[in-house]
Structure formats: C-alpha cells, structure tokens
N, CA, C and O atoms as a Maestro MAE file, in Angstrom:
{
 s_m_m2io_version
 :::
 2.0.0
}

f_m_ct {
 s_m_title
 :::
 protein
 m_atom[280] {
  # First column is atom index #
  i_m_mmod_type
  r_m_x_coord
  r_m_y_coord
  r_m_z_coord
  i_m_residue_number
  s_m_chain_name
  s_m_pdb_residue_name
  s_m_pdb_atom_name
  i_m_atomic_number
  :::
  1 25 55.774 -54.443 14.453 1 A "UNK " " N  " 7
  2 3 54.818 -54.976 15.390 1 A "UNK " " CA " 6
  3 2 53.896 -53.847 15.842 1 A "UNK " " C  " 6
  4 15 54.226 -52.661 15.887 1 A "UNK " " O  " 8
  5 25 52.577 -54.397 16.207 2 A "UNK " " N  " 7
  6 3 51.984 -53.084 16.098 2 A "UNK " " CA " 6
  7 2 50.810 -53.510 17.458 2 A "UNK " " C  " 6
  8 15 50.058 -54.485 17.449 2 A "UNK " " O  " 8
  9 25 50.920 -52.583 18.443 3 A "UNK " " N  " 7
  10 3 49.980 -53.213 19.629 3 A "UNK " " CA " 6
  11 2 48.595 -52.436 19.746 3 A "UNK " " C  " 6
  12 15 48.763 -51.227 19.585 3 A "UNK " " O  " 8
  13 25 47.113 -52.844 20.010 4 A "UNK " " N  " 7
  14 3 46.186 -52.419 20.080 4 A "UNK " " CA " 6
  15 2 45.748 -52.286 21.931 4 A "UNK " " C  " 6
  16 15 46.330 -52.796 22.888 4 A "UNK " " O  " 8
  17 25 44.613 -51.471 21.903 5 A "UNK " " N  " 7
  18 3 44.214 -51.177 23.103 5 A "UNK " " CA " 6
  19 2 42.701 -51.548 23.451 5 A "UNK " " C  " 6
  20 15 42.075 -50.601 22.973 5 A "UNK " " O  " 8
  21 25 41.921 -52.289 23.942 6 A "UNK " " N  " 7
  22 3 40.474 -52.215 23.700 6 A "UNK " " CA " 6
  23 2 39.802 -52.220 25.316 6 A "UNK " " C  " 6
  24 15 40.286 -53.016 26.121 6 A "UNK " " O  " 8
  25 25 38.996 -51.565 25.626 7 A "UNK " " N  " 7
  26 3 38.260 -51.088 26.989 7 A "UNK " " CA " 6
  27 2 37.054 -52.200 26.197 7 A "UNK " " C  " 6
  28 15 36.375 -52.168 25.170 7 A "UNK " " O  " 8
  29 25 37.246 -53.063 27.239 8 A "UNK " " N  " 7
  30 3 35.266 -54.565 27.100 8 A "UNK " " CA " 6
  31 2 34.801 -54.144 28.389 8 A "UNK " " C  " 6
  32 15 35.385 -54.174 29.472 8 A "UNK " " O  " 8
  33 25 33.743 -53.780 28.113 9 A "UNK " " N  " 7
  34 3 32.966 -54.651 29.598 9 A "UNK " " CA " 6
  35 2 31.716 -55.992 29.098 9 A "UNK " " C  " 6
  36 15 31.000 -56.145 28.109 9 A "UNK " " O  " 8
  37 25 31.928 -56.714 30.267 10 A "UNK " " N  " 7
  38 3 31.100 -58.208 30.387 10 A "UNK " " CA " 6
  39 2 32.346 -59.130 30.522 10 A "UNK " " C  " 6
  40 15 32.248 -60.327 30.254 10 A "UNK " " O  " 8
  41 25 33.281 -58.687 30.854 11 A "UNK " " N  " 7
  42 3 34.348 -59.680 31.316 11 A "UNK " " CA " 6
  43 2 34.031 -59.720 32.887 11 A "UNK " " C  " 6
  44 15 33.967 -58.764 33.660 11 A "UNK " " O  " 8
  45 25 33.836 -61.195 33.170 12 A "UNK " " N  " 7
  46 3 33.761 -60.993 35.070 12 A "UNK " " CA " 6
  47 2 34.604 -61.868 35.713 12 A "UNK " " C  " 6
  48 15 34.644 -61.995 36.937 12 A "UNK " " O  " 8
  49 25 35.641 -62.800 34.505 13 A "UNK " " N  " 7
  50 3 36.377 -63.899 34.755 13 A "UNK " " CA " 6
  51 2 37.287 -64.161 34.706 13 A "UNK " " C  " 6
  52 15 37.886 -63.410 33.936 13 A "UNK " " O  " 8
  53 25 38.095 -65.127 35.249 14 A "UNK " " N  " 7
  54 3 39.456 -65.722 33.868 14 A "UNK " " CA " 6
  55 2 38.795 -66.670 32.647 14 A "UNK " " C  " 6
  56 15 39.364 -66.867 31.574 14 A "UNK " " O  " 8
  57 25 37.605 -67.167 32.984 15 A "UNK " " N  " 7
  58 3 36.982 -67.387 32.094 15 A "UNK " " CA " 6
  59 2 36.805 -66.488 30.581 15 A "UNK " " C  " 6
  60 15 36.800 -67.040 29.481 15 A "UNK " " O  " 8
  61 25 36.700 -65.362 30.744 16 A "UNK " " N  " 7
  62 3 36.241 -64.719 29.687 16 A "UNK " " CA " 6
  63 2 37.542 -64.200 29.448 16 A "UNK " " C  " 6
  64 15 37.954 -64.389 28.303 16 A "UNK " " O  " 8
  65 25 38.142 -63.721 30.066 17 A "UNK " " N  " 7
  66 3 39.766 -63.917 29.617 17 A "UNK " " CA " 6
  67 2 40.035 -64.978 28.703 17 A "UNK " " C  " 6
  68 15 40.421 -64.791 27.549 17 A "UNK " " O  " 8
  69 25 39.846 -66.002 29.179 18 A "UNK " " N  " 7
  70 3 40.287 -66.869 27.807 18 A "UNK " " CA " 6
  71 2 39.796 -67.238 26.622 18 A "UNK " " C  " 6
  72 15 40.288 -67.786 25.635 18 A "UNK " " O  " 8
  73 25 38.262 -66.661 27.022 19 A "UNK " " N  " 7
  74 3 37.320 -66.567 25.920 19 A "UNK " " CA " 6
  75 2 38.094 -65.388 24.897 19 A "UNK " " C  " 6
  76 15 38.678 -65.804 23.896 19 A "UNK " " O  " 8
  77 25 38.071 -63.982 25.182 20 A "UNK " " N  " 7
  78 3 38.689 -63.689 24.585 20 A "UNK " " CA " 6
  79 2 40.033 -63.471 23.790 20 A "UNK " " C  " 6
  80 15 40.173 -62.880 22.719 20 A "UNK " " O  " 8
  81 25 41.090 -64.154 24.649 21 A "UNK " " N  " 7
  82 3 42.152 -64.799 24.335 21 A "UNK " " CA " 6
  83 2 41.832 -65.431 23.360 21 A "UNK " " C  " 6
  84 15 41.990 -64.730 22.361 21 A "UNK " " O  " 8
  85 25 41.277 -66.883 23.010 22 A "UNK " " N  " 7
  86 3 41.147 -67.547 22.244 22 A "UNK " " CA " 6
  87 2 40.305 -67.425 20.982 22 A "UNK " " C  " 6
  88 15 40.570 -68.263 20.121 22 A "UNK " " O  " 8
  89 25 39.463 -66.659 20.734 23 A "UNK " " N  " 7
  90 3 38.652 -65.676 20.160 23 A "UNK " " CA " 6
  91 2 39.721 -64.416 19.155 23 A "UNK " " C  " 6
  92 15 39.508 -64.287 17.950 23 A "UNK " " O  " 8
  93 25 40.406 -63.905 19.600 24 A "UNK " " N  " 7
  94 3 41.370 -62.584 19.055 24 A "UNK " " CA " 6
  95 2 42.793 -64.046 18.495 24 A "UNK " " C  " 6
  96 15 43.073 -64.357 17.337 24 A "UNK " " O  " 8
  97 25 43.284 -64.523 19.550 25 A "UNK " " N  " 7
  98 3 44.240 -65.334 18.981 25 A "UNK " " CA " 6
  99 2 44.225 -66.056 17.724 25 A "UNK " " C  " 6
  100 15 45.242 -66.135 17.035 25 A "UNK " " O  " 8
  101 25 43.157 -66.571 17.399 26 A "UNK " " N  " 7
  102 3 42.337 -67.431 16.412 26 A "UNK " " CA " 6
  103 2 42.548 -66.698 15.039 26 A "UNK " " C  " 6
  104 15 42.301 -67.312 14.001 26 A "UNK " " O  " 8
  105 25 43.015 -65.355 15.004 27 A "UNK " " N  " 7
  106 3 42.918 -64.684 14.035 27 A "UNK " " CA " 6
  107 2 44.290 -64.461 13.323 27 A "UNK " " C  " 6
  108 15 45.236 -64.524 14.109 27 A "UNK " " O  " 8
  109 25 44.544 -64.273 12.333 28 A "UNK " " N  " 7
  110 3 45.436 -64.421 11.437 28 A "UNK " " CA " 6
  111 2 46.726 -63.354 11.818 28 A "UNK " " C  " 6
  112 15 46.253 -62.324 12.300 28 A "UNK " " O  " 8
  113 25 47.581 -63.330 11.772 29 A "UNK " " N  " 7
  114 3 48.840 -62.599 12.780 29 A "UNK " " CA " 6
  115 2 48.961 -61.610 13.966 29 A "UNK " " C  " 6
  116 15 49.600 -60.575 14.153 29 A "UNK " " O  " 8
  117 25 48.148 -62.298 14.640 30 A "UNK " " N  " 7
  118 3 48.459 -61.971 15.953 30 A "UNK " " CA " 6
  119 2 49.420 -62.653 16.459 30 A "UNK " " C  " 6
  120 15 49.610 -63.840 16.196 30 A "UNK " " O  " 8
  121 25 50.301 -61.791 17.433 31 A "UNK " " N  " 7
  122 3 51.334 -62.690 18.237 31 A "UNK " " CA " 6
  123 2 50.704 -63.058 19.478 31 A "UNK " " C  " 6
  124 15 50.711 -64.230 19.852 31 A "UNK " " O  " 8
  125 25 50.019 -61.902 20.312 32 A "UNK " " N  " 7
  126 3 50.033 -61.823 21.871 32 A "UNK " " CA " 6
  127 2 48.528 -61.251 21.944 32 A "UNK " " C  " 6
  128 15 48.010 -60.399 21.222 32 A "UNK " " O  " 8
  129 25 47.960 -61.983 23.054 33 A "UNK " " N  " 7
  130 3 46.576 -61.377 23.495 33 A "UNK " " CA " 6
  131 2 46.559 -61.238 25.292 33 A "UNK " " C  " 6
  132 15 46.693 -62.185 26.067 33 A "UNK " " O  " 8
  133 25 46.355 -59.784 25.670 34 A "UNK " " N  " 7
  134 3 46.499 -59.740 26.950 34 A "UNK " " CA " 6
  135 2 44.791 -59.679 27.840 34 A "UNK " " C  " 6
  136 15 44.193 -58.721 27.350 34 A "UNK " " O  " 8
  137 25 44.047 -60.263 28.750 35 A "UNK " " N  " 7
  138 3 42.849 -59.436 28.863 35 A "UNK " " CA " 6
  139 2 43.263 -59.931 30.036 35 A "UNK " " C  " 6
  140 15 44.052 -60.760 30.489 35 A "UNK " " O  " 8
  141 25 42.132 -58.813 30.515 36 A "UNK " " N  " 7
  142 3 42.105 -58.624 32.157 36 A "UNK " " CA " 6
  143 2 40.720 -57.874 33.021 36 A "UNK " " C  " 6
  144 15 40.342 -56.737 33.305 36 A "UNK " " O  " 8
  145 25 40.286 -59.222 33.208 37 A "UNK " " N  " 7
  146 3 38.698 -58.608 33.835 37 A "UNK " " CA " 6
  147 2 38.411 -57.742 34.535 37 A "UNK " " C  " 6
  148 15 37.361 -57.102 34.469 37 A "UNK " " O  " 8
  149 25 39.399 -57.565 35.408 38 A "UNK " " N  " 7
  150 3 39.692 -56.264 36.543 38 A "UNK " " CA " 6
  151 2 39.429 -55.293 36.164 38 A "UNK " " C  " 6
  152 15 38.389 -54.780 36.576 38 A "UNK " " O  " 8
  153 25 40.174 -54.665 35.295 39 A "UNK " " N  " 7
  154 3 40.000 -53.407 34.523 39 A "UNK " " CA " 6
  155 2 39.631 -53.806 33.098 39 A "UNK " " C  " 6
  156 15 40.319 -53.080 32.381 39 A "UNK " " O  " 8
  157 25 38.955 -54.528 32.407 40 A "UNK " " N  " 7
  158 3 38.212 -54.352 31.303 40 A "UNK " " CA " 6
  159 2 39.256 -54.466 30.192 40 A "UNK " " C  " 6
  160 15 38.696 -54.511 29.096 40 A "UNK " " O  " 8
  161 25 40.845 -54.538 30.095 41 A "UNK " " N  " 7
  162 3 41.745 -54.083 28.997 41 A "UNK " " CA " 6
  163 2 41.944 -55.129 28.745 41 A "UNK " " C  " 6
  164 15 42.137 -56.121 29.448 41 A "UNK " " O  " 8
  165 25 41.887 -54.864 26.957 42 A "UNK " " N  " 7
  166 3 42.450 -56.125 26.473 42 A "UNK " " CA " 6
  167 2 43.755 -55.341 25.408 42 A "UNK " " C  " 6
  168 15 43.630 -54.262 24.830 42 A "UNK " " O  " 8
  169 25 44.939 -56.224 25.381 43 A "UNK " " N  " 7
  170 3 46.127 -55.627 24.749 43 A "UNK " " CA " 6
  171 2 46.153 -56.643 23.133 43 A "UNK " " C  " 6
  172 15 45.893 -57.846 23.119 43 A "UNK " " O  " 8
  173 25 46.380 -56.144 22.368 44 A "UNK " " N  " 7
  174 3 46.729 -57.166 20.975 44 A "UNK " " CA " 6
  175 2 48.321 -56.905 20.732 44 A "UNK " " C  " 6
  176 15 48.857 -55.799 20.664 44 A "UNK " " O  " 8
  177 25 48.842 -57.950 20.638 45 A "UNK " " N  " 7
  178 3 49.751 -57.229 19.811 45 A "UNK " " CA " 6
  179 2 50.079 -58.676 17.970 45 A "UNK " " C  " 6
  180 15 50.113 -59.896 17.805 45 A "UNK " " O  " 8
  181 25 50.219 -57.481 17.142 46 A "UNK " " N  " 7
  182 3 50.581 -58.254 16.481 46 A "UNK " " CA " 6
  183 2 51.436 -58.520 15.597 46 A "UNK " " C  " 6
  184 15 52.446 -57.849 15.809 46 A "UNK " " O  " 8
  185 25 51.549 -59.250 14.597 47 A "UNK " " N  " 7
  186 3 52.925 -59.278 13.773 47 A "UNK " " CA " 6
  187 2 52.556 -58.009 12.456 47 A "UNK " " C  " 6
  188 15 53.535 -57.389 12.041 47 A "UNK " " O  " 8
  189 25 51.737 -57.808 12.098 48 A "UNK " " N  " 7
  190 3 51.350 -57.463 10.852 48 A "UNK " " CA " 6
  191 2 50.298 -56.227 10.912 48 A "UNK " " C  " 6
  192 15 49.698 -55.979 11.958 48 A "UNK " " O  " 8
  193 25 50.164 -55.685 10.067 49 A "UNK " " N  " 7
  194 3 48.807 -54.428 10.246 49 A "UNK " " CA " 6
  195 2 47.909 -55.460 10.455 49 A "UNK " " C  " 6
  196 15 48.176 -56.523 9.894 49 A "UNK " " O  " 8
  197 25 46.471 -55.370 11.423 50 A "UNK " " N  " 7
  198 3 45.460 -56.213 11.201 50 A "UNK " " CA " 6
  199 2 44.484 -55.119 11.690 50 A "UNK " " C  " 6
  200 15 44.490 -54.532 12.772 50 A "UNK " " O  " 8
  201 25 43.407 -54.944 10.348 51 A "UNK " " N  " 7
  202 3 42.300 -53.873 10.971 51 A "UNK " " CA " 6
  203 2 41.710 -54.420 12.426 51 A "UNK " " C  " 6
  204 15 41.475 -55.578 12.772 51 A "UNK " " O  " 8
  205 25 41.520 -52.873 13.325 52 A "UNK " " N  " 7
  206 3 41.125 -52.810 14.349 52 A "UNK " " CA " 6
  207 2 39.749 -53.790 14.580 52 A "UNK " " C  " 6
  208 15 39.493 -54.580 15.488 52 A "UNK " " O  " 8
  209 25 39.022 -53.425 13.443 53 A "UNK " " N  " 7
  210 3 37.775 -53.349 13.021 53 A "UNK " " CA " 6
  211 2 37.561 -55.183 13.271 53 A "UNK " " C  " 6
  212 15 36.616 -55.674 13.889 53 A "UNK " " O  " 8
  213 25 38.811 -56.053 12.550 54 A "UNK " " N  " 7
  214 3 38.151 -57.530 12.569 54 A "UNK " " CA " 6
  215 2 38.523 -57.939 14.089 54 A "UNK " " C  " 6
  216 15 37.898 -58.985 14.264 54 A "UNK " " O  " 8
  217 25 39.077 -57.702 15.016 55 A "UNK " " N  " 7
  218 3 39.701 -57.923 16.315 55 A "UNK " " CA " 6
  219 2 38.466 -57.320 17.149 55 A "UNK " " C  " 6
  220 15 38.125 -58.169 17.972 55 A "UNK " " O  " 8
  221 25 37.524 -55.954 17.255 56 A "UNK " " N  " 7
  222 3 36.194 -55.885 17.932 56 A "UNK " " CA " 6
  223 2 35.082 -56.625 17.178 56 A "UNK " " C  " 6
  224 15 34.059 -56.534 17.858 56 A "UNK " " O  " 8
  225 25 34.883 -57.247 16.173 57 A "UNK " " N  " 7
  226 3 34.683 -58.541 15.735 57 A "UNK " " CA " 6
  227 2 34.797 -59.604 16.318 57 A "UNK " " C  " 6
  228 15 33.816 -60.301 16.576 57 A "UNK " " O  " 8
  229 25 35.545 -59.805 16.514 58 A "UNK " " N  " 7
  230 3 36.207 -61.164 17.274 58 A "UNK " " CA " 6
  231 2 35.421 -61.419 18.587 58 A "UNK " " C  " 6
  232 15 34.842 -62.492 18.760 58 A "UNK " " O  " 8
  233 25 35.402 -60.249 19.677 59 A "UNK " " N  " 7
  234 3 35.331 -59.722 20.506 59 A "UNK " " CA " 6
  235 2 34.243 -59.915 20.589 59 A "UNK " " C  " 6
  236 15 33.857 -60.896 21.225 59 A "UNK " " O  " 8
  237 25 33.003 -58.715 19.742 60 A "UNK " " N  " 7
  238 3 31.597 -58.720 19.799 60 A "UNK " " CA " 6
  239 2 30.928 -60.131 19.635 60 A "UNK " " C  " 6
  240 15 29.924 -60.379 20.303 60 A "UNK " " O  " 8
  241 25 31.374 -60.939 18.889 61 A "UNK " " N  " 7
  242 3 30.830 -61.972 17.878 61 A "UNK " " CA " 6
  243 2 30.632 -63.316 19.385 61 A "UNK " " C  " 6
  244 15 29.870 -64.284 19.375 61 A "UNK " " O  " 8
  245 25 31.553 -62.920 20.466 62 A "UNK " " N  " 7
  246 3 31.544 -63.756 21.725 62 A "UNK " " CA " 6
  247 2 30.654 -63.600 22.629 62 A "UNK " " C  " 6
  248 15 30.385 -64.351 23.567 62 A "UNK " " O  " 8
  249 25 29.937 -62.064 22.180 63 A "UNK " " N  " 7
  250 3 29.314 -61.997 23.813 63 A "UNK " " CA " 6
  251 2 29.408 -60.402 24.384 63 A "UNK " " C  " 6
  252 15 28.415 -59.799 24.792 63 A "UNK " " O  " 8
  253 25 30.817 -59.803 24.342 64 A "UNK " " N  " 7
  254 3 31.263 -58.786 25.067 64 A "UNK " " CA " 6
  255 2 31.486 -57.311 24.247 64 A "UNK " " C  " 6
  256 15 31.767 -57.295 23.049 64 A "UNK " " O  " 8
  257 25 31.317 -56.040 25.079 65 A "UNK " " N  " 7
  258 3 31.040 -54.799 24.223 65 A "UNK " " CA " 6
  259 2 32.314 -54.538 23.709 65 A "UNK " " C  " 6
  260 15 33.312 -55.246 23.842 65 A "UNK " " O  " 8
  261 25 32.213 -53.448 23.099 66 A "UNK " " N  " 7
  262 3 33.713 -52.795 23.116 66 A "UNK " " CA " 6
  263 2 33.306 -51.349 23.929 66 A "UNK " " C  " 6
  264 15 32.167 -50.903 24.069 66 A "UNK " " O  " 8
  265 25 34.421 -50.826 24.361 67 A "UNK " " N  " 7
  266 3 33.769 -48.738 24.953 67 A "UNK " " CA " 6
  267 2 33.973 -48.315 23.940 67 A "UNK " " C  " 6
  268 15 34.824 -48.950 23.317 67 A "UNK " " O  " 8
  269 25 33.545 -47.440 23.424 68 A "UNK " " N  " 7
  270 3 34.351 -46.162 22.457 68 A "UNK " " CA " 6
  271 2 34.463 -45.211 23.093 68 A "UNK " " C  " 6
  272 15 33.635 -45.011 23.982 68 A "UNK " " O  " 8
  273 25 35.447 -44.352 22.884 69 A "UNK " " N  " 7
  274 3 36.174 -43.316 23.140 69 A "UNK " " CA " 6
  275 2 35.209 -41.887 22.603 69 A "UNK " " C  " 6
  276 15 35.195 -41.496 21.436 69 A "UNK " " O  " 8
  277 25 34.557 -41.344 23.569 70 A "UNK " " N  " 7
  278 3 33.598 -40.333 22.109 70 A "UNK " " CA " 6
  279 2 34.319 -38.742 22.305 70 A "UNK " " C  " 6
  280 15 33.980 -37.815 21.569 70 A "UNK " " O  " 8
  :::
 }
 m_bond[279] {
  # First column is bond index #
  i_m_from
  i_m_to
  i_m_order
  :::
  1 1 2 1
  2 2 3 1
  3 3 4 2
  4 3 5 1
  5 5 6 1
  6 6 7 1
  7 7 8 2
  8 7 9 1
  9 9 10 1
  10 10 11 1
  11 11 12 2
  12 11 13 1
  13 13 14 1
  14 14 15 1
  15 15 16 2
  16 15 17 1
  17 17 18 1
  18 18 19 1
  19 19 20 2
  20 19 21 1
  21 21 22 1
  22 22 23 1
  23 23 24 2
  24 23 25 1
  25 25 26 1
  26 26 27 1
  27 27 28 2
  28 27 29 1
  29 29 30 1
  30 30 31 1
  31 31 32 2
  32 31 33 1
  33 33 34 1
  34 34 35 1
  35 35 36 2
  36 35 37 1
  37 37 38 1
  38 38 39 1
  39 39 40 2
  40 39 41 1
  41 41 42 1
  42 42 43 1
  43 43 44 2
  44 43 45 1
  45 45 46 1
  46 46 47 1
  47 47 48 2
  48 47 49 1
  49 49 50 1
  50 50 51 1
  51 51 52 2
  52 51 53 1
  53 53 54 1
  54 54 55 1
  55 55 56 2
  56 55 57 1
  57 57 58 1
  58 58 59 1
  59 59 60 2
  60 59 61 1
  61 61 62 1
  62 62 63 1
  63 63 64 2
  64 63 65 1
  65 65 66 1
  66 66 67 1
  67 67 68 2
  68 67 69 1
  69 69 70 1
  70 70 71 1
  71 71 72 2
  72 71 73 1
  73 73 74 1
  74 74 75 1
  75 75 76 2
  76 75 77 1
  77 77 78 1
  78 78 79 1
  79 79 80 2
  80 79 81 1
  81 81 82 1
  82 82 83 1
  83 83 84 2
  84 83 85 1
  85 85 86 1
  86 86 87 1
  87 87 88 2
  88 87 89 1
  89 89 90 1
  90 90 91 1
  91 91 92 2
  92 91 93 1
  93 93 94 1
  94 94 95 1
  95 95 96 2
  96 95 97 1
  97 97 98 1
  98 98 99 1
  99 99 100 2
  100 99 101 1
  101 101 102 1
  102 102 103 1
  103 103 104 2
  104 103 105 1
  105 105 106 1
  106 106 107 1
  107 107 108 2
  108 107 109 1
  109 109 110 1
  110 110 111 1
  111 111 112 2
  112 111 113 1
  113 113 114 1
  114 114 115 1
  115 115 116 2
  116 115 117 1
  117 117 118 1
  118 118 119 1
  119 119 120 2
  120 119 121 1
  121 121 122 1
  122 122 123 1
  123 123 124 2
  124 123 125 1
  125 125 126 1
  126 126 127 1
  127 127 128 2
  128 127 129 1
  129 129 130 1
  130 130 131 1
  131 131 132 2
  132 131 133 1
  133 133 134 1
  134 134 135 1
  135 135 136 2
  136 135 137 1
  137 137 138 1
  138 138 139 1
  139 139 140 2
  140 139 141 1
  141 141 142 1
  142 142 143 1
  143 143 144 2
  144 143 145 1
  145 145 146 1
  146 146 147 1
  147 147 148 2
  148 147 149 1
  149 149 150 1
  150 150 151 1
  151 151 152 2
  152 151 153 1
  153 153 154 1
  154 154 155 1
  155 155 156 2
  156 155 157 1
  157 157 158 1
  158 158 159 1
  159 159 160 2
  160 159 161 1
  161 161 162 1
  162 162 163 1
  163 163 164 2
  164 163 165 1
  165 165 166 1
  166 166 167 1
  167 167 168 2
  168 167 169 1
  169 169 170 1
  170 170 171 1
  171 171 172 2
  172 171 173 1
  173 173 174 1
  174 174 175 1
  175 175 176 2
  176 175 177 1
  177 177 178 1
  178 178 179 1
  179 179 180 2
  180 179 181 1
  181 181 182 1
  182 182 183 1
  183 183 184 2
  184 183 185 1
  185 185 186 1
  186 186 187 1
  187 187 188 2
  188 187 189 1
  189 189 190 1
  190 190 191 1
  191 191 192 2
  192 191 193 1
  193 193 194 1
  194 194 195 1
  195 195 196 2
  196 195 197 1
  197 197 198 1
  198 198 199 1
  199 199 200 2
  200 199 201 1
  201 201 202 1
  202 202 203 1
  203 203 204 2
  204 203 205 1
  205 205 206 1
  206 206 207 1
  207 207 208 2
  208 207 209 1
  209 209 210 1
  210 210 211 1
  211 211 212 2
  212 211 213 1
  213 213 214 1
  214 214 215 1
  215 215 216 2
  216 215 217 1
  217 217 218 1
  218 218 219 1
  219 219 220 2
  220 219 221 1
  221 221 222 1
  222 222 223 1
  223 223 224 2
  224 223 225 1
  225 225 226 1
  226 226 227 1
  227 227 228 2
  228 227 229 1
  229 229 230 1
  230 230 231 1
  231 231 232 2
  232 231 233 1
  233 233 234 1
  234 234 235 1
  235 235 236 2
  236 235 237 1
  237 237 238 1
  238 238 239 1
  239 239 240 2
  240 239 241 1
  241 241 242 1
  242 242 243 1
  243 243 244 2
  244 243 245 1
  245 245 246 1
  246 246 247 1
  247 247 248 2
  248 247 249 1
  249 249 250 1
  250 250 251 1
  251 251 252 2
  252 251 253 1
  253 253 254 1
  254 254 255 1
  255 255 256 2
  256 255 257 1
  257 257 258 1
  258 258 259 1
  259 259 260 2
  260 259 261 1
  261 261 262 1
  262 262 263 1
  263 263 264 2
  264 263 265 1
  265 265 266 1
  266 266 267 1
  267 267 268 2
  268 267 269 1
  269 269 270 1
  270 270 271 1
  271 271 272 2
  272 271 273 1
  273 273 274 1
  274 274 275 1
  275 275 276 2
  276 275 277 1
  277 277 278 1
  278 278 279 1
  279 279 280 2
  :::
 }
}
C-alpha cells in the first residue's frame, strides 16, 4: 500500500472535498482519499503503484492547483 501527499489550494469547502474525493477515487486502485480544506492536504492512499502524475490530473482537470515543493 502506498500513501501520497498533495498541498491544493482553491479548496474553500466540504464541497470541494468531495469534489476531490470523488475525482481521485474514480481512479483505478485507490483505496482511500483524505482532503481537507483547512489546511489544503489531500492524502491518497492506494492499493497498487499509481503514478503521482495521473492523481494531480485528477485534481487539476477539476478546477484546483497542486503546490510544488521547489
């Protein structure tokens, strides 16, 4: 199992919480999607390797940034 970390901003809701919930979930072995508008974190966790890359996909493709780390 393998868990991811992602810093969004444009989350201002539980709304967009579930936007992105349902958005990352939608995707092929994921188990668990955590977000939290408060602090911007969203948690993945999933069953299988799944590039980082299609999950800020998921993400972008809704609306919302990702941070990068520079």
């Amino acid at each position: 199992m393998e868990e991811l970390i992602f810093k969004v901003t444009g989350m201002v809701c539980e709304g967009c919480e579930n936007r992105i919930k349902n958005a990352i979930g939608a995707l092929d072995g994921i188990k668990s999607v955590e977000a939290d508008h408060n602090t911007g974190i969203v948690k993945v966790t999933s069953n299988k390797d799944i590039e980082r890359e299609k999950i800020e996909e998921a993400i972008t493709d809704i609306g919302f940034e990702i941070v990068k780390d520079d």
